[in-house]
C-alpha positions, 0 to 999 in steps of 0.5 A: 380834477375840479377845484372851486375857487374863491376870488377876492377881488382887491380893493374891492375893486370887480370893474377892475377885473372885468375891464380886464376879461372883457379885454382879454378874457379868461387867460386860461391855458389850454386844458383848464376849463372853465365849468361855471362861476357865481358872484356874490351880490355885493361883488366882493367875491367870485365863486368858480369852478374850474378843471383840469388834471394839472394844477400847475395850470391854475397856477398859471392862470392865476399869475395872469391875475394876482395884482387884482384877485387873491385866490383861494383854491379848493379841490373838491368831489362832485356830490354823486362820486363822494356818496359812491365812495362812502356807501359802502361803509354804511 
C-alpha cells in the first residue's frame, strides 16, 4: 500500500532534520520503502512517498522522528489502478 506523507518540520526548522539523515539516515524498518519525496522551496514542507503492507511500520518510522516532524499521512492509489476500478461504471 502507498502512502504520501506531508512532513512539517517544527520550528520550521529543515537543517535539524537533515543533520539528522545525514547522520543516520531514513530509519526506516525493514519492508517500509522509501519511493520518493518532494520538498516545498521554502522548505517548510516534505512531501513522501512511502510503501509498505503494514502500517504499523510508518508508525515506527515516524516515532524515530516525532521531535522534529509533524506528520500527516495519506494512503492513497496510483492514478492507472484508480481509472481500472472506475471504468467499469462509465
Amino acid at each position: 500500500m502507498l502512502f504520501m506523507l506531508i512532513e512539517r518540520f517544527k520550528n520550521r526548522d529543515a537543517l535539524a532534520v537533515y543533520r539528522r539523515f545525514k547522520e543516520k539516515g531514513r530509519m526506516a524498518p525493514e519492508g517500509l520503502t522509501y519511493v520518493g519525496s518532494w520538498i516545498e522551496a521554502n522548505f517548510d514542507r516534505c512531501f513522501q512517498l512511502m510503501e509498505c503492507d503494514d502500517a504499523r511500520l510508518l508508525q515506527q518510522w515516524m516515532l524515530k522522528w516525532q521531535d522534529l516532524v509533524e506528520f500527516e499521512i495519506i494512503p492513497v492509489v496510483p492514478s492507472k489502478e484508480t481509472v481500472e476500478t472506475i471504468t467499469p461504471l462509465l
